[in-house]
mmCIF file of the N, C-alpha and C atoms, coordinates in Angstrom:
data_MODEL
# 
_entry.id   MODEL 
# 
loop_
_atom_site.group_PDB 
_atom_site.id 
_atom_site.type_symbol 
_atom_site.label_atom_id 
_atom_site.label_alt_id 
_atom_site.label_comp_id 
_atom_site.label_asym_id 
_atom_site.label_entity_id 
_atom_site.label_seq_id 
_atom_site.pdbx_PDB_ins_code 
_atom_site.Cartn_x 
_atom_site.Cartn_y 
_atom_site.Cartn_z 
_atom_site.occupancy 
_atom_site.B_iso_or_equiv 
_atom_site.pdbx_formal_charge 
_atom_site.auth_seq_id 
_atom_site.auth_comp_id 
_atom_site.auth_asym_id 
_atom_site.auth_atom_id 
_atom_site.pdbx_PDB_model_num 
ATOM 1   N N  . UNK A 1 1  ? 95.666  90.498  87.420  1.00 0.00 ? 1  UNK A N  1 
ATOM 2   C CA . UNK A 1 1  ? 95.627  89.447  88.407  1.00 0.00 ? 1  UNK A CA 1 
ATOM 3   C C  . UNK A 1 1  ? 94.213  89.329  88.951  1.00 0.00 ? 1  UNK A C  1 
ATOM 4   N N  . UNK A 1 2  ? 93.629  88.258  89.186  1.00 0.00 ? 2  UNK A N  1 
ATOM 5   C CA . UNK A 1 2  ? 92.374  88.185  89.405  1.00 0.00 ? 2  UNK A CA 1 
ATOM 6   C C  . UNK A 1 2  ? 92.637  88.222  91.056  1.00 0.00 ? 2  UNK A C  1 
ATOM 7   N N  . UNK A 1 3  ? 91.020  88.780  91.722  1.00 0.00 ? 3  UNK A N  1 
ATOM 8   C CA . UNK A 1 3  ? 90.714  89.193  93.149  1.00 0.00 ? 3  UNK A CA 1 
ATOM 9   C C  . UNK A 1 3  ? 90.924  87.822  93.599  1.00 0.00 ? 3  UNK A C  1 
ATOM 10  N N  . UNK A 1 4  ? 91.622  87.942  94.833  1.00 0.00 ? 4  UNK A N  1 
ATOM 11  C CA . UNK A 1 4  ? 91.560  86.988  96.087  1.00 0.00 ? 4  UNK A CA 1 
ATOM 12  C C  . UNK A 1 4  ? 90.349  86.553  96.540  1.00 0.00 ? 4  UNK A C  1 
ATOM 13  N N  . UNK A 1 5  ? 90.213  84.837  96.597  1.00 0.00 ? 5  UNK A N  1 
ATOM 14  C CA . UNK A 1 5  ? 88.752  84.250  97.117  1.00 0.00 ? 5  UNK A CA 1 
ATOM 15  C C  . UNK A 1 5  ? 89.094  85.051  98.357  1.00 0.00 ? 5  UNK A C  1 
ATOM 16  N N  . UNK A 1 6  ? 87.545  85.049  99.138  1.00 0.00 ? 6  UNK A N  1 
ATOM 17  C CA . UNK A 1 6  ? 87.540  85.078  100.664 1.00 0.00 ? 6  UNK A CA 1 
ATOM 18  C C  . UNK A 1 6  ? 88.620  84.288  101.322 1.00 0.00 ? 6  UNK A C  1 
ATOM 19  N N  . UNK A 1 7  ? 89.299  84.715  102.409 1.00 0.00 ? 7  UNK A N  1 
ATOM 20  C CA . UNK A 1 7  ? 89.839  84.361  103.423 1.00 0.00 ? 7  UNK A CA 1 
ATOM 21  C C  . UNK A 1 7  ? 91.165  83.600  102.675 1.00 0.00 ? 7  UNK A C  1 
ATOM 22  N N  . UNK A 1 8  ? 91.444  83.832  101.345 1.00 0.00 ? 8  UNK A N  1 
ATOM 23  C CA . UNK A 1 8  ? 92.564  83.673  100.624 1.00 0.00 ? 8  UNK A CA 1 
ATOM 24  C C  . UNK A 1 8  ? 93.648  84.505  100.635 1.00 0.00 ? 8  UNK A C  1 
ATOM 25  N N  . UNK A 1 9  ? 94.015  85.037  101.891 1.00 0.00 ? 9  UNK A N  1 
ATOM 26  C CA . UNK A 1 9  ? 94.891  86.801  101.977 1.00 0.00 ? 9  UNK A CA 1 
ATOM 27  C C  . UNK A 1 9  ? 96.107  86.595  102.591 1.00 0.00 ? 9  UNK A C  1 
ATOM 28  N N  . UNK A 1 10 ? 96.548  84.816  103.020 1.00 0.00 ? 10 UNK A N  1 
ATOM 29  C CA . UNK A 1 10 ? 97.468  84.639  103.907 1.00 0.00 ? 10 UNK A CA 1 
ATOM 30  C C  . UNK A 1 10 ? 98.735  85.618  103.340 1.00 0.00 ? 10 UNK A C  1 
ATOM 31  N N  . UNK A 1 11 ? 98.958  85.404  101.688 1.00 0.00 ? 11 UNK A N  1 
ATOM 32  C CA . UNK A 1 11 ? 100.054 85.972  100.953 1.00 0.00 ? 11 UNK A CA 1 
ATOM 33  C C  . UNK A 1 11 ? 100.270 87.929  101.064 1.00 0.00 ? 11 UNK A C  1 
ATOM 34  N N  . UNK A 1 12 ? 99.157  88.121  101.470 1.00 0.00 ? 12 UNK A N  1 
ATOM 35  C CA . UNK A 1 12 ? 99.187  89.587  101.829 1.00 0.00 ? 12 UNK A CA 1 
ATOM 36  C C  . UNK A 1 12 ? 99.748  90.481  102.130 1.00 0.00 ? 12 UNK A C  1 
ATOM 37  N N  . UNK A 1 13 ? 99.905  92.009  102.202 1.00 0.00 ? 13 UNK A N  1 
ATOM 38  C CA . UNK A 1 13 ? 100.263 92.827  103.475 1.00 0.00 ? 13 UNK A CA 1 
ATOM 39  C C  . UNK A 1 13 ? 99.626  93.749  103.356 1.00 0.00 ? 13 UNK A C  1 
ATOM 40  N N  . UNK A 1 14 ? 98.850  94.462  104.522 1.00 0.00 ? 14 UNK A N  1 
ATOM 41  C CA . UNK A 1 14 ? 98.066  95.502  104.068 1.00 0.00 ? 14 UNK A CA 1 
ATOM 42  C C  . UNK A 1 14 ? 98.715  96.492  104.299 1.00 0.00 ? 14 UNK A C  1 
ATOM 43  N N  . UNK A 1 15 ? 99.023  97.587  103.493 1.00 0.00 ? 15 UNK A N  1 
ATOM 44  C CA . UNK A 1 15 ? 99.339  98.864  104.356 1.00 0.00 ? 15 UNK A CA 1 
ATOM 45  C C  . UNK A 1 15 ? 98.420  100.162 104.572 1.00 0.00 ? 15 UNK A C  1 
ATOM 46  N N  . UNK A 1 16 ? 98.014  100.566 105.515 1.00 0.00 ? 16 UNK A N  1 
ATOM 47  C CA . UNK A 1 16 ? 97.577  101.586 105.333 1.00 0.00 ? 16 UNK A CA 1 
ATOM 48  C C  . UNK A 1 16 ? 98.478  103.062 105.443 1.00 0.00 ? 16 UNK A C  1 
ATOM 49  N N  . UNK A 1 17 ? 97.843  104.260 104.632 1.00 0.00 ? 17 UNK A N  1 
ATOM 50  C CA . UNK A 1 17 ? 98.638  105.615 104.850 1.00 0.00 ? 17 UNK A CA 1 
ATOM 51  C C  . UNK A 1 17 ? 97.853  106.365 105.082 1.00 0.00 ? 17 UNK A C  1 
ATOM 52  N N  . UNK A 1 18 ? 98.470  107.263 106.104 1.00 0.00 ? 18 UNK A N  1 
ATOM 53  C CA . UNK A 1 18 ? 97.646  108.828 106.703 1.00 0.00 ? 18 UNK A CA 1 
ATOM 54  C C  . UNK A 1 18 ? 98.765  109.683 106.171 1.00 0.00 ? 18 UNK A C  1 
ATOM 55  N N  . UNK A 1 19 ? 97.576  111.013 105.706 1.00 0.00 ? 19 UNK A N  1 
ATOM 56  C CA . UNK A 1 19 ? 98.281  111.713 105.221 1.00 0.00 ? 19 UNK A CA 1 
ATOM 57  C C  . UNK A 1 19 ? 97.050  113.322 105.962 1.00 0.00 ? 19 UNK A C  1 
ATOM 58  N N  . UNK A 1 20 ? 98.139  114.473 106.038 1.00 0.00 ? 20 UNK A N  1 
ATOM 59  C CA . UNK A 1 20 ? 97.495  115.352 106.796 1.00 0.00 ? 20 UNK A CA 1 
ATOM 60  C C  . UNK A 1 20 ? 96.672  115.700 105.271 1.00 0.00 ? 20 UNK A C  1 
ATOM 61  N N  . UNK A 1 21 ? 95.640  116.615 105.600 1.00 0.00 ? 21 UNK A N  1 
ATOM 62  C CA . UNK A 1 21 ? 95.150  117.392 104.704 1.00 0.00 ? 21 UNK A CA 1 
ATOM 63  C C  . UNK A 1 21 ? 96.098  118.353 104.065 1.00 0.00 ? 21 UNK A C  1 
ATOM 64  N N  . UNK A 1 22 ? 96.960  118.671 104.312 1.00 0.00 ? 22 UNK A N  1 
ATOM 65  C CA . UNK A 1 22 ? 98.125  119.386 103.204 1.00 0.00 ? 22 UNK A CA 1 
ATOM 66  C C  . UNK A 1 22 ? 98.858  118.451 102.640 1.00 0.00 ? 22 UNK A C  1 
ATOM 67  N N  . UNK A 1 23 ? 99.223  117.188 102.824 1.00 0.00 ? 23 UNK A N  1 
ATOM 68  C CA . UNK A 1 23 ? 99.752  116.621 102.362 1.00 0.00 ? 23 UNK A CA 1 
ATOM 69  C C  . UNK A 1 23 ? 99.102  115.678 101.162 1.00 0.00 ? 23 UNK A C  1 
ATOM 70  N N  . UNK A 1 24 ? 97.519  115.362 101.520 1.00 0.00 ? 24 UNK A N  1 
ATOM 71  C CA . UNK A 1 24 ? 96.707  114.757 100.746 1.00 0.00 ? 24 UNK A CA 1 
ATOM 72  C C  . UNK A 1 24 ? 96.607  116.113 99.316  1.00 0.00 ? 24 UNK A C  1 
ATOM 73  N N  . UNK A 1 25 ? 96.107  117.555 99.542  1.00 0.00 ? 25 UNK A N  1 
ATOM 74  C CA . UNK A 1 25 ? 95.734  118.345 98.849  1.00 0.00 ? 25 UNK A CA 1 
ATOM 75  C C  . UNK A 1 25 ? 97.379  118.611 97.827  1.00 0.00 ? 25 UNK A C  1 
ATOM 76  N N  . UNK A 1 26 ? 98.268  118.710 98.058  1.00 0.00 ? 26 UNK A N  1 
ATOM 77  C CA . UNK A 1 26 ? 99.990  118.636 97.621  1.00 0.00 ? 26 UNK A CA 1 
ATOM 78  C C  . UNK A 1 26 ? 100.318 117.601 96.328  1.00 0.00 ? 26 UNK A C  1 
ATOM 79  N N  . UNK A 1 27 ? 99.292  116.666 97.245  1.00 0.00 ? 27 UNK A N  1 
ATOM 80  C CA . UNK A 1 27 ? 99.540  114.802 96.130  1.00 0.00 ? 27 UNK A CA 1 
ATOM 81  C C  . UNK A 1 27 ? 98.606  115.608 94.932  1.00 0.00 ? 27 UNK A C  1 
ATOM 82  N N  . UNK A 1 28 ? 97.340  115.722 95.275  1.00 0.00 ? 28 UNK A N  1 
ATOM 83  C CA . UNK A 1 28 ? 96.335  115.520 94.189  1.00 0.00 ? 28 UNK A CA 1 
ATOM 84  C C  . UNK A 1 28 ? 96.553  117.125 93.335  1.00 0.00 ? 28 UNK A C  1 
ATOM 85  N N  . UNK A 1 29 ? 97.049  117.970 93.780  1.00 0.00 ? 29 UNK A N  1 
ATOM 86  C CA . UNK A 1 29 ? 97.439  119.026 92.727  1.00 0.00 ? 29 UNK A CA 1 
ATOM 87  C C  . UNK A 1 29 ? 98.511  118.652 92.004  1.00 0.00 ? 29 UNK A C  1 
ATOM 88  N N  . UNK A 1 30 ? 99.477  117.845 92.309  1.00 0.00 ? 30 UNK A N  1 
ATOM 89  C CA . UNK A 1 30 ? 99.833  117.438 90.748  1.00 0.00 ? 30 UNK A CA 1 
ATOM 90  C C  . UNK A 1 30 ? 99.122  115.915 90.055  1.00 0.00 ? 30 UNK A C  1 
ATOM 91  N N  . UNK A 1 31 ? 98.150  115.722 90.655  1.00 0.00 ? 31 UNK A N  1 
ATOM 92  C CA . UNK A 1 31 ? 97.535  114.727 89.834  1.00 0.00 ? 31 UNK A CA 1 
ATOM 93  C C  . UNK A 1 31 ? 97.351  114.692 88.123  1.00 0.00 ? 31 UNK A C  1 
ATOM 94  N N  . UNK A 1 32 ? 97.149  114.582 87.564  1.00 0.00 ? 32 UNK A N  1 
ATOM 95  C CA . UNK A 1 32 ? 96.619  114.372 85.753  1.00 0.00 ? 32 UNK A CA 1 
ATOM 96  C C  . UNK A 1 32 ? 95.747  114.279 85.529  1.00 0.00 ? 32 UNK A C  1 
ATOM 97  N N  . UNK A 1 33 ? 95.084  114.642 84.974  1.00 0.00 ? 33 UNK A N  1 
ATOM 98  C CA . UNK A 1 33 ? 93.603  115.024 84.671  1.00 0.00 ? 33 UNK A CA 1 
ATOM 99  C C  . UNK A 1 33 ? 93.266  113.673 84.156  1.00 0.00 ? 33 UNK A C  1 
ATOM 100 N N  . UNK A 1 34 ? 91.832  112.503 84.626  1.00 0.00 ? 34 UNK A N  1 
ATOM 101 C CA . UNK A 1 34 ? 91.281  111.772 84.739  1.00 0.00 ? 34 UNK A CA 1 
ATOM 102 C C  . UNK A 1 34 ? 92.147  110.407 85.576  1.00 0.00 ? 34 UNK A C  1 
ATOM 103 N N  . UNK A 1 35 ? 92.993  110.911 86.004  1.00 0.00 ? 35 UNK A N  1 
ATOM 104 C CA . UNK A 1 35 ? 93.613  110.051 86.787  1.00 0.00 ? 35 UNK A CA 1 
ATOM 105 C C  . UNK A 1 35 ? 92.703  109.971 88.146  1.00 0.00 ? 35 UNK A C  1 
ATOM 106 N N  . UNK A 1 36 ? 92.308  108.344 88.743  1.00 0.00 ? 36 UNK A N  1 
ATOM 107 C CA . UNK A 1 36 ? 91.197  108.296 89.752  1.00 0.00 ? 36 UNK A CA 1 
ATOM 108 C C  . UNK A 1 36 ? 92.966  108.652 90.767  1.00 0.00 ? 36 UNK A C  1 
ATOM 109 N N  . UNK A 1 37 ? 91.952  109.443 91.921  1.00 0.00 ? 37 UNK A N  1 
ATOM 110 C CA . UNK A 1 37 ? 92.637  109.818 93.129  1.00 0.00 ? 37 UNK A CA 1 
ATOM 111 C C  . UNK A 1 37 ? 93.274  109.186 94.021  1.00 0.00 ? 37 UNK A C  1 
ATOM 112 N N  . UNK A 1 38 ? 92.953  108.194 94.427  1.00 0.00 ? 38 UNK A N  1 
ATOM 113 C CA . UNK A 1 38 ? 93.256  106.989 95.133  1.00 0.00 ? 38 UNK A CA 1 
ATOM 114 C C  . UNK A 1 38 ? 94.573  106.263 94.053  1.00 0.00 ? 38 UNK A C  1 
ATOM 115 N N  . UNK A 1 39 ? 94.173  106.274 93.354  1.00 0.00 ? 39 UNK A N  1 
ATOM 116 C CA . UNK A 1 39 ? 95.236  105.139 92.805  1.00 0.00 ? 39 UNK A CA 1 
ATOM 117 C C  . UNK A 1 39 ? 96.746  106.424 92.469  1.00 0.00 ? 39 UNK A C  1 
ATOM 118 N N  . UNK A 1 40 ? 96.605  107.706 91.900  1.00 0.00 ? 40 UNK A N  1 
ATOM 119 C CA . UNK A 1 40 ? 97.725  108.905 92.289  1.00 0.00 ? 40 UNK A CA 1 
ATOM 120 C C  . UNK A 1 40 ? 98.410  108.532 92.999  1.00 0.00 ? 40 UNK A C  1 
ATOM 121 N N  . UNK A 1 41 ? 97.302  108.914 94.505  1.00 0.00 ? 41 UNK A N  1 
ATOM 122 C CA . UNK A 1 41 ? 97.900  109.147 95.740  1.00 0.00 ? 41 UNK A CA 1 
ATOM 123 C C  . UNK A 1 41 ? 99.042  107.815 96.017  1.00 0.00 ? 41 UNK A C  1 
ATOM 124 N N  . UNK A 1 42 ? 98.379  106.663 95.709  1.00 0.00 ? 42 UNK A N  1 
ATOM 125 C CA . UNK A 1 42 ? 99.139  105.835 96.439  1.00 0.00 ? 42 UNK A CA 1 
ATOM 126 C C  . UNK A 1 42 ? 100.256 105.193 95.634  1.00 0.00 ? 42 UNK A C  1 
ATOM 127 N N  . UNK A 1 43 ? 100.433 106.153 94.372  1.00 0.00 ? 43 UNK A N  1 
ATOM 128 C CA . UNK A 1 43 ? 101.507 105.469 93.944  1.00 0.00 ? 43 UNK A CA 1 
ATOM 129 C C  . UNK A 1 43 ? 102.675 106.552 94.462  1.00 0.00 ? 43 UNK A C  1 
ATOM 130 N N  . UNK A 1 44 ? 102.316 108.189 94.497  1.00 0.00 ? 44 UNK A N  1 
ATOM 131 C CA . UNK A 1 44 ? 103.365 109.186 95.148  1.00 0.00 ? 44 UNK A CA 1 
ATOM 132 C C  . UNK A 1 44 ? 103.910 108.387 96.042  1.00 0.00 ? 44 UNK A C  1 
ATOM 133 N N  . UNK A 1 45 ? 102.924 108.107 97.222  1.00 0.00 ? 45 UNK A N  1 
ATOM 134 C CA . UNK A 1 45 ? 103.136 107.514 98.721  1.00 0.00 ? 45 UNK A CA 1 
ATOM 135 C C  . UNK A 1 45 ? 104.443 106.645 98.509  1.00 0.00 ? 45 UNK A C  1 
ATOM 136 N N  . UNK A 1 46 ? 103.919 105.524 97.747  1.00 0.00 ? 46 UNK A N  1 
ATOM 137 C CA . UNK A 1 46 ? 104.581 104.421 97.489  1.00 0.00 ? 46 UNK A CA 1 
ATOM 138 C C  . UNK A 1 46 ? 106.001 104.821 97.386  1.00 0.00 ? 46 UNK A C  1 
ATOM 139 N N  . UNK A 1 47 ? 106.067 105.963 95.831  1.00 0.00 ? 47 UNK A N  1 
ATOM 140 C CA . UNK A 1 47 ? 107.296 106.150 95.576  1.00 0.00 ? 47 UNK A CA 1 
ATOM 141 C C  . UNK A 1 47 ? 108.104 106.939 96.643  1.00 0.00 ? 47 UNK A C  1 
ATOM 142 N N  . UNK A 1 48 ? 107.795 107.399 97.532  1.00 0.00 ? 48 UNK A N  1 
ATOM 143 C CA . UNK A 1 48 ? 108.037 108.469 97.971  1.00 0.00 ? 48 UNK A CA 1 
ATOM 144 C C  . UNK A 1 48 ? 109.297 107.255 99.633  1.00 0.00 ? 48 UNK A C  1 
ATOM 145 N N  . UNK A 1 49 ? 108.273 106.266 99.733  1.00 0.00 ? 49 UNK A N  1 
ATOM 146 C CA . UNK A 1 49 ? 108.347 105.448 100.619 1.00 0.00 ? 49 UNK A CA 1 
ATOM 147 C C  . UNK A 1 49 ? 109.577 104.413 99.747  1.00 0.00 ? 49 UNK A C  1 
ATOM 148 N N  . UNK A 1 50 ? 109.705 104.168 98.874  1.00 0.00 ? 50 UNK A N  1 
ATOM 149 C CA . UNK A 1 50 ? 110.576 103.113 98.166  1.00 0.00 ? 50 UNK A CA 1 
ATOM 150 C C  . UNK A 1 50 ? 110.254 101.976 97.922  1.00 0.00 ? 50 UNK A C  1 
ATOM 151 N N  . UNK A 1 51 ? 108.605 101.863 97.757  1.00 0.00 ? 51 UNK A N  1 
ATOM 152 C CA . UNK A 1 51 ? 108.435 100.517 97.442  1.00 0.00 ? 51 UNK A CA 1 
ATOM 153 C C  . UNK A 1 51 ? 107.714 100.496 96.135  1.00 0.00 ? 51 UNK A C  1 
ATOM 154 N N  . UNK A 1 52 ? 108.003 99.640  95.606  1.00 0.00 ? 52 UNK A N  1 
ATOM 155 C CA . UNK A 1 52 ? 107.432 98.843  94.101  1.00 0.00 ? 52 UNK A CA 1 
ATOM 156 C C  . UNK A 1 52 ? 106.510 98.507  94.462  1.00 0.00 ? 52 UNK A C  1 
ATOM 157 N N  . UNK A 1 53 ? 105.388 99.863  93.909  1.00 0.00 ? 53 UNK A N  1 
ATOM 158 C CA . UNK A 1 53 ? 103.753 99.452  93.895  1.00 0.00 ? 53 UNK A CA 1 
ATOM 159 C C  . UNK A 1 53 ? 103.378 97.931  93.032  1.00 0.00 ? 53 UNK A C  1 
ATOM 160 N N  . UNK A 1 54 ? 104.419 98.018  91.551  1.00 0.00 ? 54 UNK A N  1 
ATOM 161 C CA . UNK A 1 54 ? 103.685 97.068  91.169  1.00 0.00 ? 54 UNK A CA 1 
ATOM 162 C C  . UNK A 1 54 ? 103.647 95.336  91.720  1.00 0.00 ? 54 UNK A C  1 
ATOM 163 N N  . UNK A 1 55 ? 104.461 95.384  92.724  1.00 0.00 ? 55 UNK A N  1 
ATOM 164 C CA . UNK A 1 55 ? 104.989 94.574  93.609  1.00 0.00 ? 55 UNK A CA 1 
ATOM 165 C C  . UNK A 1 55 ? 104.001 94.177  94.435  1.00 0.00 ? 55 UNK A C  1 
ATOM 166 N N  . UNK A 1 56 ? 103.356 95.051  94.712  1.00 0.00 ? 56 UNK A N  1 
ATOM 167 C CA . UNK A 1 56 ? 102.377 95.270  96.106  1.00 0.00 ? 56 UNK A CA 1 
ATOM 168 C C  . UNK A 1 56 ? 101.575 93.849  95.999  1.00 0.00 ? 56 UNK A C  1 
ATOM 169 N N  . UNK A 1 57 ? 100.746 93.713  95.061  1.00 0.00 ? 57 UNK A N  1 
ATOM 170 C CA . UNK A 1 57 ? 99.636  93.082  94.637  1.00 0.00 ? 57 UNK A CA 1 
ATOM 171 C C  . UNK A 1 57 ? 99.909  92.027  93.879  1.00 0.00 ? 57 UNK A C  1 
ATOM 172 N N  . UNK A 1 58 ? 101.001 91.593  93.857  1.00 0.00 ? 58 UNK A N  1 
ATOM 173 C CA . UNK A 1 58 ? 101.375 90.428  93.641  1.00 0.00 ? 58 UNK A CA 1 
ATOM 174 C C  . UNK A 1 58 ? 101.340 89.155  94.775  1.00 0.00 ? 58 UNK A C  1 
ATOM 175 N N  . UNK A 1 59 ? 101.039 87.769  94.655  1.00 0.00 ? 59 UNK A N  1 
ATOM 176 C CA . UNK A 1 59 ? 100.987 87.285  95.339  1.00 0.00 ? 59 UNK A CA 1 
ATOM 177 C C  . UNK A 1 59 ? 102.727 86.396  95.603  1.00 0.00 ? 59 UNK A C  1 
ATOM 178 N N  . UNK A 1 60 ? 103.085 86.485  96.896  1.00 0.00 ? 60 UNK A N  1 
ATOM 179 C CA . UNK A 1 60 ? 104.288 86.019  96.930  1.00 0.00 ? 60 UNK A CA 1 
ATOM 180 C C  . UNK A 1 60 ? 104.573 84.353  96.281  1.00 0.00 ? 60 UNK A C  1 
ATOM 181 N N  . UNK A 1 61 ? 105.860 84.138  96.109  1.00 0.00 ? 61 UNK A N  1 
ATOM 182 C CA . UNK A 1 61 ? 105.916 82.919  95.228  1.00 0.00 ? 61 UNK A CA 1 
ATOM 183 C C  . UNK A 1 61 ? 106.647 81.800  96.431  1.00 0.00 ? 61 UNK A C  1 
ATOM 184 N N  . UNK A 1 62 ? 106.039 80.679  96.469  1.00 0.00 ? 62 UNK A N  1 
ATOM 185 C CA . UNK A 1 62 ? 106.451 79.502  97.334  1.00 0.00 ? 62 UNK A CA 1 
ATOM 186 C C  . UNK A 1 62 ? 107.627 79.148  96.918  1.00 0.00 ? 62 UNK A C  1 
ATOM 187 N N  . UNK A 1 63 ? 108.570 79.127  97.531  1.00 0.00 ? 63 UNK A N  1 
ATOM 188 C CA . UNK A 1 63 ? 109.804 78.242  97.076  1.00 0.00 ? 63 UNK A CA 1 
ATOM 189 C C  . UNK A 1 63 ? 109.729 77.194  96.530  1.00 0.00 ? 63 UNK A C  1 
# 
């Protein structure tokens, strides 16, 4: 999916996650070797939470 122009984000939601330092260090020891960190983490989160990452970044559809 190509990046959102500027100020094109109405379709959005941002979420942010905090995670303690045991909980961040927990995620990334079972990470996979060359897997970038950020993108791991936030799919555990995700799953962990019940939402369809690949969902996330989709832009919603107009009736």
């Amino acid at each position: 999916m190509a990046r959102p122009k500027r100020g094109d984000y109405e379709n959005y939601l941002n979420i942010n996650i905090c995670l303690t330092p045991k909980e961040h260090d927990a995620i990334v020891a079972k990470m996979p070797p060359g897997t970038p960190k950020s993108t791991f983490a936030r799919e555990v989160v995700f799953k962990a939470l019940g939402i369809d990452s690949k969902a996330i970044n989709q832009p919603s559809q107009a009736a």
